[in-house]
N, CA, C and O of each residue as an XYZ file, in Angstrom:
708
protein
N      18.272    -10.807    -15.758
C      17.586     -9.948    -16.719
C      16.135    -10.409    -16.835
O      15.939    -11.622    -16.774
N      15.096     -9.590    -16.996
C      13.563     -9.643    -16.640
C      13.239     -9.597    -18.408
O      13.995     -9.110    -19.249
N      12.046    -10.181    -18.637
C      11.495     -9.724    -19.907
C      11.207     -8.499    -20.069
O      10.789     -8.289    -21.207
N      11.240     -7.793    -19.560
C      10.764     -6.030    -20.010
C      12.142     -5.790    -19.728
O      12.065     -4.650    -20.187
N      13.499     -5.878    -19.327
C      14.784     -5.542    -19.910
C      15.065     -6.090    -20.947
O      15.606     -5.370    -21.787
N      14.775     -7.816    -21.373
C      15.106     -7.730    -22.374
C      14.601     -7.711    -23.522
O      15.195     -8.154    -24.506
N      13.508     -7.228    -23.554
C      12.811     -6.918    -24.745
C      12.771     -4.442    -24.536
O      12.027     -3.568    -24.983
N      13.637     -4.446    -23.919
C      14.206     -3.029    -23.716
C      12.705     -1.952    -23.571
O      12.752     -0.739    -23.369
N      11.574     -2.689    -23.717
C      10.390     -1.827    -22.720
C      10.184     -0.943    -22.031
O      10.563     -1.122    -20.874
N       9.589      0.258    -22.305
C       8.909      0.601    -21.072
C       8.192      0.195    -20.283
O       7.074     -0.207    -20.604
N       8.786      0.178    -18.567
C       8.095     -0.680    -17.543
C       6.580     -0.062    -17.366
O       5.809     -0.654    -16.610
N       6.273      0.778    -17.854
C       4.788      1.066    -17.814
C       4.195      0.028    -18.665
O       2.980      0.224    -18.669
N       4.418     -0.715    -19.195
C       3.776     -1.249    -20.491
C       4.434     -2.564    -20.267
O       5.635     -2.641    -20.006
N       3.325     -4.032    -20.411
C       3.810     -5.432    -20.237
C       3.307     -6.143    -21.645
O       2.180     -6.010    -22.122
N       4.391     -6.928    -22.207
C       3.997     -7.384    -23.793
C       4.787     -9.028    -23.184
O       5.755     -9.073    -22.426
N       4.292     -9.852    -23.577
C       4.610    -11.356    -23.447
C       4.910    -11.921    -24.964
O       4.055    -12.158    -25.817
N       6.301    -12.077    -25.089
C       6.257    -13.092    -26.647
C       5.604    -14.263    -26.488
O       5.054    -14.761    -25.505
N       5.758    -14.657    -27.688
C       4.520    -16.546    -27.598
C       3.397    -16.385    -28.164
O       3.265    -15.760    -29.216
N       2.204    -17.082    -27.359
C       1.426    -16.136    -27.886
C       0.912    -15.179    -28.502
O       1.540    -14.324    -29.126
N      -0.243    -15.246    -28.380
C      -0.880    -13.921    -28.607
C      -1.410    -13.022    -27.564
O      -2.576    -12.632    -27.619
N      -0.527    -12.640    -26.520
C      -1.150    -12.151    -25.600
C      -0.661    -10.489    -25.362
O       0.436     -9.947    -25.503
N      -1.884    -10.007    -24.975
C      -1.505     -8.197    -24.038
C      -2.117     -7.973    -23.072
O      -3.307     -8.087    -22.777
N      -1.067     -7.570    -22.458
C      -1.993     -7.145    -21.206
C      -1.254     -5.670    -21.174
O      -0.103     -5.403    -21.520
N      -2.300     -4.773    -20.638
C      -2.176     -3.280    -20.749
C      -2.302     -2.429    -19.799
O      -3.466     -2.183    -19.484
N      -1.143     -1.669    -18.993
C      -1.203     -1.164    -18.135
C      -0.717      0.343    -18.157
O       0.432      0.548    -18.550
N      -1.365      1.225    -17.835
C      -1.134      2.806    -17.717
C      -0.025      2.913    -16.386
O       0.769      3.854    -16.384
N      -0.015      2.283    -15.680
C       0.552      1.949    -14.081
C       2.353      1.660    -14.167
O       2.426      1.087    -15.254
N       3.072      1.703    -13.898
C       4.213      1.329    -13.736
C       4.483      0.527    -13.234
O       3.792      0.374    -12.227
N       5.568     -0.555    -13.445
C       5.145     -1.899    -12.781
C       5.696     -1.786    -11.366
O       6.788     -1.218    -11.325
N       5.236     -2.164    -10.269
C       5.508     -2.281     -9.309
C       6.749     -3.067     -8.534
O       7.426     -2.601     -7.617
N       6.845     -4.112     -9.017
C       7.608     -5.335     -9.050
C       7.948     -5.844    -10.263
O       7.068     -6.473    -10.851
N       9.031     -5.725    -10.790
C       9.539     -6.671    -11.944
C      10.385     -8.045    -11.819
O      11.242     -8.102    -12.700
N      10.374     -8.951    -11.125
C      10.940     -9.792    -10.455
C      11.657    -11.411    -11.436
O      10.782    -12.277    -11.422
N      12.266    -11.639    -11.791
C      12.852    -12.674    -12.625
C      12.960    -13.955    -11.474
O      13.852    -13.834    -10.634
N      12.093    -15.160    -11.410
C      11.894    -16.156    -10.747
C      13.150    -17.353    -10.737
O      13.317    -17.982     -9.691
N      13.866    -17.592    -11.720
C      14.329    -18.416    -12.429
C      13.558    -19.605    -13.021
O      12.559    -20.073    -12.474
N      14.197    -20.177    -14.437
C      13.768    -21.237    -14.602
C      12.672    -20.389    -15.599
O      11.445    -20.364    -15.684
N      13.424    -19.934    -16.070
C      12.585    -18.872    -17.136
C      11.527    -18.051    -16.727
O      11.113    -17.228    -17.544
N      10.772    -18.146    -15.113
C       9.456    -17.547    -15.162
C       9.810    -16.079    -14.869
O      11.027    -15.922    -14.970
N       9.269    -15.148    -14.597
C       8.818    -14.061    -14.840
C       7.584    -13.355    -13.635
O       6.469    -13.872    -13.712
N       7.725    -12.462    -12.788
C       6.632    -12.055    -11.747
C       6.638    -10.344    -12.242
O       7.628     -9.616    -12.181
N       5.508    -10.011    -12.649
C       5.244     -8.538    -12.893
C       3.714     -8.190    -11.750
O       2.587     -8.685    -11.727
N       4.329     -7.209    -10.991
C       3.212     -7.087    -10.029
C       2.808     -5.171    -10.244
O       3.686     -4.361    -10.540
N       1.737     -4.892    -10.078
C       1.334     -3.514    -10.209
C       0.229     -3.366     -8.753
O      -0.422     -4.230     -8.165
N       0.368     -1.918     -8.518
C      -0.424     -1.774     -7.319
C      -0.101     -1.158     -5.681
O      -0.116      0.029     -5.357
N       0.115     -2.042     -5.013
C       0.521     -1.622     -3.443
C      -0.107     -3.461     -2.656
O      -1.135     -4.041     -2.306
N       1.679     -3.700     -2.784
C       2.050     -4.463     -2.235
C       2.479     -4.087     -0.834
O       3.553     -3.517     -0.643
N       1.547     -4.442      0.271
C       2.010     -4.047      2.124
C       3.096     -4.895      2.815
O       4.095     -4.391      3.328
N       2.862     -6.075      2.797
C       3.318     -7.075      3.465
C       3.036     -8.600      2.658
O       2.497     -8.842      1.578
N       3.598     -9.412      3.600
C       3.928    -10.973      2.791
C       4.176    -11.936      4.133
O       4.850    -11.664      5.127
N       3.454    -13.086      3.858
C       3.992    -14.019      4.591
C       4.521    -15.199      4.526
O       3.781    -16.055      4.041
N       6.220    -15.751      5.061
C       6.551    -16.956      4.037
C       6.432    -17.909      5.065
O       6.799    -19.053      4.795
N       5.934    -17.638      6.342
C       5.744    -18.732      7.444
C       5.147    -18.787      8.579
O       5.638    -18.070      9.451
N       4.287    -19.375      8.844
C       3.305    -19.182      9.749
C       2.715    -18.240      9.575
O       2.135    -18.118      8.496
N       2.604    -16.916     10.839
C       1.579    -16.337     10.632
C       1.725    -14.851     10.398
O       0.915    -13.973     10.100
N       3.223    -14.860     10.666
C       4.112    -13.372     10.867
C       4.247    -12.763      9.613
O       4.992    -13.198      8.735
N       3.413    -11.580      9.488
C       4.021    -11.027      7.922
C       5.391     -9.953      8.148
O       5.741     -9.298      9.129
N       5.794    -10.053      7.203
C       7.029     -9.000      6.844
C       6.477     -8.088      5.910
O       5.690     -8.435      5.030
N       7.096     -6.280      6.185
C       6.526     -5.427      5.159
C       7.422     -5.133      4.002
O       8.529     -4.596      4.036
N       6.640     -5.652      2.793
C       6.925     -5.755      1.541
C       7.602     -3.663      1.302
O       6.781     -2.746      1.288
N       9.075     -3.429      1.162
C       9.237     -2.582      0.135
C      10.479     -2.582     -0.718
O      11.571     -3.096     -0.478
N       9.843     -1.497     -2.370
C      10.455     -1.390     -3.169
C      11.742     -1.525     -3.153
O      12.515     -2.312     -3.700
N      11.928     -0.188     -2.083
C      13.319     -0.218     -1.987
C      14.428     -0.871     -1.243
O      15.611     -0.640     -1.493
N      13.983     -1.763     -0.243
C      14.741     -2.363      0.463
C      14.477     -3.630     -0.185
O      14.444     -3.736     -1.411
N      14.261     -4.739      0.733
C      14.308     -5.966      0.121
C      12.923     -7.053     -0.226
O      12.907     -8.258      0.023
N      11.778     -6.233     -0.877
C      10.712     -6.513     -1.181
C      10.622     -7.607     -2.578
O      10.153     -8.734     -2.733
N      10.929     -7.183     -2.965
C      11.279     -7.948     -4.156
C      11.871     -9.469     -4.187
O      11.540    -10.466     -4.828
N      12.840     -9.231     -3.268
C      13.468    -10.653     -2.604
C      12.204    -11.731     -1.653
O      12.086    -12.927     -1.387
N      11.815    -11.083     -1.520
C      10.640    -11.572     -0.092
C       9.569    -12.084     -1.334
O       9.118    -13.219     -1.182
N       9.177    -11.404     -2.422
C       8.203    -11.861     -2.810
C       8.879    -13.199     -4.108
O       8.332    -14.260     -4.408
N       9.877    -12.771     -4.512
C      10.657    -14.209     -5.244
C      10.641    -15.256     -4.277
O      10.223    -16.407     -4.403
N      11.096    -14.759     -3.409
C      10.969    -16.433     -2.186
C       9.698    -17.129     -1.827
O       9.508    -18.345     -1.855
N       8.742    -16.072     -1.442
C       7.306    -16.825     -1.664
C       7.046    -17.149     -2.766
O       6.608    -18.298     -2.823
N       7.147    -16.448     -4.047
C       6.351    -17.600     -5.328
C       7.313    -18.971     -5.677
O       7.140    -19.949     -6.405
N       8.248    -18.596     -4.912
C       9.040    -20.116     -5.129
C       8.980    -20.782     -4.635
O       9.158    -21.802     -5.303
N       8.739    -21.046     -3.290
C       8.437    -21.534     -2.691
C       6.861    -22.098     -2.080
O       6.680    -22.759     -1.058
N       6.082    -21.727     -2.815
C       4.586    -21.619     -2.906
C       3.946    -21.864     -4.270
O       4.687    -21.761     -5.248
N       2.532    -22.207     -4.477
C       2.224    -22.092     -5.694
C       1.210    -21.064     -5.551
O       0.628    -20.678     -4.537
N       1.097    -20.643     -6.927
C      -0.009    -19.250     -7.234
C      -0.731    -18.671     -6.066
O      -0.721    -17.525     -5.617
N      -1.302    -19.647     -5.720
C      -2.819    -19.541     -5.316
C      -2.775    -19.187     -3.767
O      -3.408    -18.353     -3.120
N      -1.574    -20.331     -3.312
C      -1.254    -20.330     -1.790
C      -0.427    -18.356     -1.495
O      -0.643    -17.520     -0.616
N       0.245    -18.351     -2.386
C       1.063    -17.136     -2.616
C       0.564    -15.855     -2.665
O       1.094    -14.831     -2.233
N      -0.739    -16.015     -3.351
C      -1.532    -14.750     -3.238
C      -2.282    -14.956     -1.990
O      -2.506    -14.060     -1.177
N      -2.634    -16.100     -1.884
C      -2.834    -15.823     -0.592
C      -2.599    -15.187      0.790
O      -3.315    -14.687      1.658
N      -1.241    -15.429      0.613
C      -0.243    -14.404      1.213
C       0.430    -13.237      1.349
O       1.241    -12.852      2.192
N      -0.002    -12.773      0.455
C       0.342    -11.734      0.096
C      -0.618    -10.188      0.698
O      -1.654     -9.887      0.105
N      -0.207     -9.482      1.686
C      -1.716     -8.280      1.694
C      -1.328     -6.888      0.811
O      -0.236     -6.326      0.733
N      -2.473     -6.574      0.244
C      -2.392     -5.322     -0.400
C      -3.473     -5.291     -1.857
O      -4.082     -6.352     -2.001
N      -3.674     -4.548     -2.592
C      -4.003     -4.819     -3.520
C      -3.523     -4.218     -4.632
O      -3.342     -3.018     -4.838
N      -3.278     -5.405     -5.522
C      -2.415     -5.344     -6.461
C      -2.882     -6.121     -7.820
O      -4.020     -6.582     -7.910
N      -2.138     -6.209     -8.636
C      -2.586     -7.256     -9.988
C      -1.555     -7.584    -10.621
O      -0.809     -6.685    -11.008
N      -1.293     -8.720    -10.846
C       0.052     -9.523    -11.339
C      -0.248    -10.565    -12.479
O      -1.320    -11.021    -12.877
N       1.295    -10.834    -12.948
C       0.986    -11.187    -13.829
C       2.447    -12.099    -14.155
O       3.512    -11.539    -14.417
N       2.283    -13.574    -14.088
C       3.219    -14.759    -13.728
C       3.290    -15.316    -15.383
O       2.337    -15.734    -16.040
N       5.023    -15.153    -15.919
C       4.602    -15.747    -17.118
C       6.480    -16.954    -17.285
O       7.548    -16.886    -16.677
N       6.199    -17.462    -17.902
C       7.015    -18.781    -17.791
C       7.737    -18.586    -19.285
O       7.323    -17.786    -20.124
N       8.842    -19.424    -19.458
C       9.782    -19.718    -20.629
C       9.132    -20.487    -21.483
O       9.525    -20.492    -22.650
N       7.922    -21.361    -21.072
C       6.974    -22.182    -22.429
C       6.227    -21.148    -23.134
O       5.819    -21.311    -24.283
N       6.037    -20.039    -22.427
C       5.164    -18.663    -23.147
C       3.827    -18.748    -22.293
O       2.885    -18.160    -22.825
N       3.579    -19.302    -21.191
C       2.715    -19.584    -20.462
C       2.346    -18.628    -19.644
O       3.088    -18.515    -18.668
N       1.555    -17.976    -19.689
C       1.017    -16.592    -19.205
C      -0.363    -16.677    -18.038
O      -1.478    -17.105    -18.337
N       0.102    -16.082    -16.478
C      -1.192    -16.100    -16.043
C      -1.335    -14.718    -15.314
O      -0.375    -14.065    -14.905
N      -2.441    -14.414    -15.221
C      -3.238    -12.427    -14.530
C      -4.083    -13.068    -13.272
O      -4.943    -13.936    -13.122
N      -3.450    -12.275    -12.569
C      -4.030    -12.729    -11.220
C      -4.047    -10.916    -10.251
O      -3.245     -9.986    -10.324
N      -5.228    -11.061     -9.497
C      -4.977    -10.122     -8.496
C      -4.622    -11.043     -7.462
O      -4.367    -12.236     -7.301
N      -4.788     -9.182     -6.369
C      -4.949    -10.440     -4.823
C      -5.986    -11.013     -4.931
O      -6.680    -11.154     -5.938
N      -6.248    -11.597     -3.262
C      -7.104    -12.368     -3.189
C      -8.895    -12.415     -3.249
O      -9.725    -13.321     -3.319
N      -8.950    -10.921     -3.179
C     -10.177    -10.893     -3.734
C     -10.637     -9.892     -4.406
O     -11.546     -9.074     -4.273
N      -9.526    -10.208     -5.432
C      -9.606     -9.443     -6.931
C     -10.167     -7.911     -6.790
O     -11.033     -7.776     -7.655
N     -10.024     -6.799     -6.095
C     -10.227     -5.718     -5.893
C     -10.186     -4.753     -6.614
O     -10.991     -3.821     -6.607
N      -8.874     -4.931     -7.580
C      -8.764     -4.003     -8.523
C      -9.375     -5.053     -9.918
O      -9.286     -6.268    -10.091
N      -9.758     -4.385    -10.430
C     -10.930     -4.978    -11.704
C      -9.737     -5.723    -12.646
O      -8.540     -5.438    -12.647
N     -10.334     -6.630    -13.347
C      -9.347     -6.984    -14.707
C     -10.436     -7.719    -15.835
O     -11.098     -8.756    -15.860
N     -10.262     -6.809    -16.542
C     -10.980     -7.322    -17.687
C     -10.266     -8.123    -18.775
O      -9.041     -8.188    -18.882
N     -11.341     -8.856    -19.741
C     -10.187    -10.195    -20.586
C     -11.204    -10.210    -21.461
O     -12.207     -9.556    -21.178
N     -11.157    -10.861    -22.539
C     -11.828    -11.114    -23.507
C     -10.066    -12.314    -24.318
O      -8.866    -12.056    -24.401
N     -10.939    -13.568    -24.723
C     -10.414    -14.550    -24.989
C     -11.274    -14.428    -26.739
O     -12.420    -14.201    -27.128
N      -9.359    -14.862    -27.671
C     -10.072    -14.931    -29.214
C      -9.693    -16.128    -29.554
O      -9.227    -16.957    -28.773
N      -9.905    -16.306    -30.935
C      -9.258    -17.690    -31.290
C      -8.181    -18.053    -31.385
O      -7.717    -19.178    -31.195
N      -7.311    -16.369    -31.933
C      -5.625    -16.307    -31.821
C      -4.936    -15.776    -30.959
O      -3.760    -15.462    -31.139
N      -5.855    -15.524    -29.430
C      -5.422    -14.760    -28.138
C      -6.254    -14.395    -27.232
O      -7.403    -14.699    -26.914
N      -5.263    -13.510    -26.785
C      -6.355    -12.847    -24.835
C      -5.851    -11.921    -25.017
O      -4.814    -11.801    -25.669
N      -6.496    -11.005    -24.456
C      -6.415     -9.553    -24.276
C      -6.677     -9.496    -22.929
O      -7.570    -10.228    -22.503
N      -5.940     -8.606    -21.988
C      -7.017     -8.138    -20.615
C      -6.348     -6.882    -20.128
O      -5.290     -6.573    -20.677
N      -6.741     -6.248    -19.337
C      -6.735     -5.413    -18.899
C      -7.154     -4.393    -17.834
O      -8.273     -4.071    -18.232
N      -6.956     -3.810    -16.898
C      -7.692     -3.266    -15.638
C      -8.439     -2.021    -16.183
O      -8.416     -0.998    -15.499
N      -9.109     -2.037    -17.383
C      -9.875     -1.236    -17.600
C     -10.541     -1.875    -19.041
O      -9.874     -2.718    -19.641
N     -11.962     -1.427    -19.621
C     -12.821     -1.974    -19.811
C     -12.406     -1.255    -21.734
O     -12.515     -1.892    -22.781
N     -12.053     -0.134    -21.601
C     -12.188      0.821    -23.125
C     -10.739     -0.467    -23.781
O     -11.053     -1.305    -24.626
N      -9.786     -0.425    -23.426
C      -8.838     -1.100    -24.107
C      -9.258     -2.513    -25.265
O      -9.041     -2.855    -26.428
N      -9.925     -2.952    -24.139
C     -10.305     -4.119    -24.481
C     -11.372     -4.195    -25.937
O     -11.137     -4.918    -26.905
N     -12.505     -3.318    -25.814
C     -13.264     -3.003    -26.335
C     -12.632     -2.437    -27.875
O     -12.917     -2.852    -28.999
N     -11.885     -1.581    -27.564
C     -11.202     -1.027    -28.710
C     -10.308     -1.602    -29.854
O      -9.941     -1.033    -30.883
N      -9.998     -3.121    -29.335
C      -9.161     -4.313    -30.235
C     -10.065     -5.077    -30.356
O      -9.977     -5.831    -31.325
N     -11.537     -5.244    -29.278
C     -11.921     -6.632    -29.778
C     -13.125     -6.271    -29.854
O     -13.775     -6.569    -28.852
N     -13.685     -5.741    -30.655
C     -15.367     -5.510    -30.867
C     -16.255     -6.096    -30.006
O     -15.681     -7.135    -29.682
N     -17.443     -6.055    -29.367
C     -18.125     -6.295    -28.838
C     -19.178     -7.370    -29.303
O     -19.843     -6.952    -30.251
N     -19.439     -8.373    -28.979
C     -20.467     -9.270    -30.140
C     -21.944     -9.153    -29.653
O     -22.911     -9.790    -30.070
N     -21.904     -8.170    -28.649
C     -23.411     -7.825    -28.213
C     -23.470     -7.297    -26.928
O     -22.442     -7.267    -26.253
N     -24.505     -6.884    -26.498
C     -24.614     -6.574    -24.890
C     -24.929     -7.767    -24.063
O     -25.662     -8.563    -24.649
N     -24.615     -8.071    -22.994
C     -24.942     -9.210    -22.145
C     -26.463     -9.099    -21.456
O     -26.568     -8.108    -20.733
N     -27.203     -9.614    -21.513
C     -28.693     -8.622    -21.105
C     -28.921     -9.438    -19.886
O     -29.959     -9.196    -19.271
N     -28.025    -10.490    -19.365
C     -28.338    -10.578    -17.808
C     -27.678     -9.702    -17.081
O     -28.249     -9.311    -16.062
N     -26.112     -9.081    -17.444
C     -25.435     -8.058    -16.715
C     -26.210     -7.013    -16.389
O     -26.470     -6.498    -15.301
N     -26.718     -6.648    -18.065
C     -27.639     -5.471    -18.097
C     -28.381     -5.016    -17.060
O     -28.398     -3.936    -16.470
N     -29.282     -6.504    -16.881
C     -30.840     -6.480    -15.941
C     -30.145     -5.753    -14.233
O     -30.438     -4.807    -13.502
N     -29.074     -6.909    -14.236
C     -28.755     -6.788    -13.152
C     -28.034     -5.181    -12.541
O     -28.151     -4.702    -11.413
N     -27.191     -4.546    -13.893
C     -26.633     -3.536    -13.369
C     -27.824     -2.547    -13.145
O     -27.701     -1.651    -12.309
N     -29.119     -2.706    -13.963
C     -30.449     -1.715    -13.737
C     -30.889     -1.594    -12.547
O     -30.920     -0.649    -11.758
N     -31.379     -3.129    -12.484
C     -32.093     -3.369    -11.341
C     -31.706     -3.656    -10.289
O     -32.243     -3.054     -9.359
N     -30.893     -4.425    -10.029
C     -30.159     -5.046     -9.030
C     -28.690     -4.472     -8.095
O     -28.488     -3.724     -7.138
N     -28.157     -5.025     -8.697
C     -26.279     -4.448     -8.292
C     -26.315     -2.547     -8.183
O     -25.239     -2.189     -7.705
N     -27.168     -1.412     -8.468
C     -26.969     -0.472     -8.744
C     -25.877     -0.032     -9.564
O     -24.813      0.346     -9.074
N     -26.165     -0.077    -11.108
C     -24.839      0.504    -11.550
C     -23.223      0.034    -11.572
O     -22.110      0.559    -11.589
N     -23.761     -1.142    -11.561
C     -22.577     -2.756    -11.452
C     -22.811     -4.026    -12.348
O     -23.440     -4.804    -11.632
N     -22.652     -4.463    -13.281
C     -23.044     -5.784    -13.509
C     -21.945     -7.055    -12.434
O     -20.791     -6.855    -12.055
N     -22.495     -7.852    -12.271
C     -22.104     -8.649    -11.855
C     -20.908     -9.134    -11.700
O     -20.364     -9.265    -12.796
N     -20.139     -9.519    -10.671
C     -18.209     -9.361    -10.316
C     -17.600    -10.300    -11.819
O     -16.556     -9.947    -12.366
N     -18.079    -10.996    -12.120
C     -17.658    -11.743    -13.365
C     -17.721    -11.392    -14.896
O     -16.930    -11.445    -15.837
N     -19.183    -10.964    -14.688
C     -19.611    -10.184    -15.914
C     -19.059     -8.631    -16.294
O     -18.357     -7.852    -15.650
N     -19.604     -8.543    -17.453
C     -19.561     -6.713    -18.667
C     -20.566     -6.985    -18.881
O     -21.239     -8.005    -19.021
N     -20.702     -5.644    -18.915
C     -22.754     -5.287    -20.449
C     -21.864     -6.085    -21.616
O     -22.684     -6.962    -21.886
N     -21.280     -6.222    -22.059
C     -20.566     -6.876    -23.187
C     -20.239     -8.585    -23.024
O     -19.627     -9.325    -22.254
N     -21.252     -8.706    -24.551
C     -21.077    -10.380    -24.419
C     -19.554    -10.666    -24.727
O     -19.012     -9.706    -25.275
N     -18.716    -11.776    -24.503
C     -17.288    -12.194    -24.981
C     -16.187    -11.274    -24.342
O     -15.052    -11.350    -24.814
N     -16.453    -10.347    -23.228
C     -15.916     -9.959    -22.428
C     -16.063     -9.774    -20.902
O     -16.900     -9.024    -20.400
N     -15.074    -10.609    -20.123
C     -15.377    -10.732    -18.471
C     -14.373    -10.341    -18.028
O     -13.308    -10.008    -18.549
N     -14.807    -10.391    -16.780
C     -14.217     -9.637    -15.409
C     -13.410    -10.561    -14.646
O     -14.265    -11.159    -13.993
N     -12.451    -10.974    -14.374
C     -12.504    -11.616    -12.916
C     -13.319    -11.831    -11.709
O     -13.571    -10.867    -10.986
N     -13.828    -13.206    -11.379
C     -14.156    -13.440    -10.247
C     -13.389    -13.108     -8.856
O     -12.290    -12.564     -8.968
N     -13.900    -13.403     -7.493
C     -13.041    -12.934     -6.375
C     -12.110    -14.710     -6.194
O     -12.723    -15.725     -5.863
N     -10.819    -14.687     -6.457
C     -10.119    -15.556     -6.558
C      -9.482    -16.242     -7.593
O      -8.492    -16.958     -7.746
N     -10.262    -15.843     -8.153
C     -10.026    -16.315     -9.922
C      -8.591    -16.063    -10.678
O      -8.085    -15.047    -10.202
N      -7.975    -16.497    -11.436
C      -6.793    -16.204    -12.184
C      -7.240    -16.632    -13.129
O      -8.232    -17.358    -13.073
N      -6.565    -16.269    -14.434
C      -6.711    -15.855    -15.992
C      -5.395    -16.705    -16.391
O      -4.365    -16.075    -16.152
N      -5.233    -17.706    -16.823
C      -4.537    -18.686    -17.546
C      -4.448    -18.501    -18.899
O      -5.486    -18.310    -19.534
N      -3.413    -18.523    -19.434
C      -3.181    -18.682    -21.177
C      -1.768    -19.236    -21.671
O      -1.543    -19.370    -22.874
């Protein structure tokens, strides 16, 4: 049994007890995967393929035995090596029986994830209004700014928001809480 069975959820929607954490998805989860040992693998996106050895990937699907393939790599792997392995792009989200919560894309974070960190939590999300809408803004960021003007065209920077106290993921980066 997965935390979104047993907290009887809609799989469109991921809520973590413990914490204070949300993460918010319009998307259906892709992968709902129960690790043992209390952890927890929620993946969203388009997962292609996986590799658990050497160099040969296997193609990751829903309906056959995808799910299995990707429990065996995070078990056998840690985070980092795992996404590594993994091709497609997607955004996941690894959470443990201490209440230990981490947001990770692939490997070079493709699909956006926004976060904003409070004193009694994290918020994040693959879109920018959510976030904004629970956690007020404490200003505009005016190096993003410069840069989305002048620079990046209409981009602030892969890390940054026009919004101070709210970021982006870097390319590699994971979101710990």
């Amino acid at each position: 049994e997965t935390a979104l069975e047993a907290q009887g959820q809609n799989k469109s929607a991921f809520s973590w007890q413990g914490k204070d954490v949300l993460v918010t998805s319009k998307e259906a989860v892709l992968f709902d995967i129960s690790l043992g040992g209390g952890r927890a693998l929620f993946l969203w996106g388009h997962v292609h393929a996986a590799c658990l050895s050497g160099t040969e990937y296997t193609t990751v699907d829903k309906e056959q035995s995808g799910g299995q393939i990707l429990a065996e790599l995070f078990k056998k792997f840690d985070l980092h090596e795992a996404i590594a392995r993994i091709e497609g792009h997607y955004t996941g989200v690894l959470a443990s029986a201490e209440q230990d919560i981490v947001v990770f894309g692939d490997i070079y974070n493709r699909r956006e994830i926004f976060y904003a960190r409070e004193d009694n939590g994290l918020i994040a999300s693959r879109e920018l209004n959510p976030i904004v809408s629970q956690i007020p803004p404490k200003g505009y960021n005016q190096v993003a700014l410069a840069n989305l003007l002048s620079i990046f065209g209409n981009y602030a920077p892969k890390r940054d928001t026009i919004y101070e106290g709210i970021s982006r993921l870097g390319i590699g980066e994971t979101l710990e809480y």
